[in-house]
Every structure is written in C-alpha cells, then in structure tokens.
N, C-alpha and C positions, 0 to 999 in steps of 0.2 A: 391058656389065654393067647389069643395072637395081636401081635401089632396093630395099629390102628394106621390107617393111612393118614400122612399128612398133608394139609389142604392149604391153602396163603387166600387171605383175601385184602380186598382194597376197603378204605372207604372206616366209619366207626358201626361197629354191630349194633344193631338194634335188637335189645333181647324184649322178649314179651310174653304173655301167658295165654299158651294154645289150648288151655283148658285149666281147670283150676289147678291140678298138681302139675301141671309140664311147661315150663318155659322151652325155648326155642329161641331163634336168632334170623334175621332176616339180614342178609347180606349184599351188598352196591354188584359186586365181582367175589366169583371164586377161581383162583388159578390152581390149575393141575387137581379137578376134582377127578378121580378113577372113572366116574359115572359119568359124568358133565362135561369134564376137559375146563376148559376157560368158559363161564357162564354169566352172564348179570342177572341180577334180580334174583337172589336163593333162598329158600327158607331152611334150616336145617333140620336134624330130628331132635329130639328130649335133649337139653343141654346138662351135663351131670356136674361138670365142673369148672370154675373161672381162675383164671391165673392173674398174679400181677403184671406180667407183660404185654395184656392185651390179648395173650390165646387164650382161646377153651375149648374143653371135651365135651363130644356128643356121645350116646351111642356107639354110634360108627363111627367117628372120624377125631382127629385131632385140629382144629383151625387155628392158624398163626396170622399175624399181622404179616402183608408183603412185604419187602423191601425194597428202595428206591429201584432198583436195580430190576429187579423182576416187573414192577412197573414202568420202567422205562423198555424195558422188551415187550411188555402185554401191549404198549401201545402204536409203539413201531409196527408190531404183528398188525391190528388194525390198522394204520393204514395202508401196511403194504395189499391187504385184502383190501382195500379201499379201491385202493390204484389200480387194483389185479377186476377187479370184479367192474368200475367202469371203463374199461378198456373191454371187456370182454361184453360187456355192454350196447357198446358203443356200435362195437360189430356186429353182435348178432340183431339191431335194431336196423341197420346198414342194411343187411341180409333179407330179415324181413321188410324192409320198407320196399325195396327193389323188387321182390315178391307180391308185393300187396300192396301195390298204388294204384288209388282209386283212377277210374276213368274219366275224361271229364265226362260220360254221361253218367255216370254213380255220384257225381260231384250234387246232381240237380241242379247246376250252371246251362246244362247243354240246351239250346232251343227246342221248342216242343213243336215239330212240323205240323203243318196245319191240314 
C-alpha cells in the first residue's frame, strides 16, 4: 500500500453521483495538487471515504479542508501574479503599440486625392 498524497482545498465540497455507483466531489480550489499544483474548479475521482472533519478519500488522493493560513498565502500568491502579470503587461502592449501603430493612411482619416 503506499501513501496517498495530501491535497487542502477551500470552499464546501459538493459531492454528487457520476454515475450510479460513484460519487465524486467538485471543488471551488485545490491547493498543492501533485498534478495541478493550485487549481480552481476540480472534480475528483470515486470518493471512498468521508470523515468528520470535513476531509475525504478518493482513490488517489486524501482532501482536507485549508486553513486560514494557507488561504491567506493562496491569495497573496494571486495577487502578487496579479501585480506581476500587469506590469509585464503593460510593457509588452507599450512594445507592441510602438511596433504597430496605424498610419494615419491605415487610419481611413487620410484624404483620398482626387
């Protein structure tokens, strides 16, 4: 038997039946999936078992509820890629605008000699 990896997610599971013998879970976030890394919107595989705490076993994986803490880092993360991504943005629109600006005859402004 080997370990199962464990996964944290946000949000309340929604479990439901992906066919008549198999439930599953659909998930808001999962943090630190081995596959996914930080992901929104997850379905998981065959759920086998529910705990009182809020976690359960898939298949593959063990899911636990996040903690403050981990959600307070998942969210920072965004928006430092927030910050990071319009910045990086901003320039390379800069770049190409300098690159590709229409002429005024591309404009269809420019007078049509006669």
């Amino acid at each position: 038997m080997y370990n199962k990896p464990i996964v944290y997610f946000t949000g309340v599971p929604y479990f439901w039946m992906w066919n008549p013998t198999n439930e599953v879970a659909s998930l808001e976030v999962v943090l630190g999936h081995p596959h996914l890394g930080d992901c929104p919107d997850v379905r998981t595989s065959t759920v086998k078992q529910k705990f009182d705490d809020g976690s359960f076993e898939t298949r593959n994986t063990i899911y636990k509820p996040a903690t403050k803490e981990m959600l307070d880092e998942y969210n920072a993360k965004i928006e430092r890629n927030r910050k990071e991504f319009e910045e990086w943005y901003e320039e390379w629109y800069e770049e190409w605008y300098e690159n590709n600006k229409p002429t005024f005859s591309q404009t269809g402004l420019a007078r049509k000699e006669k």
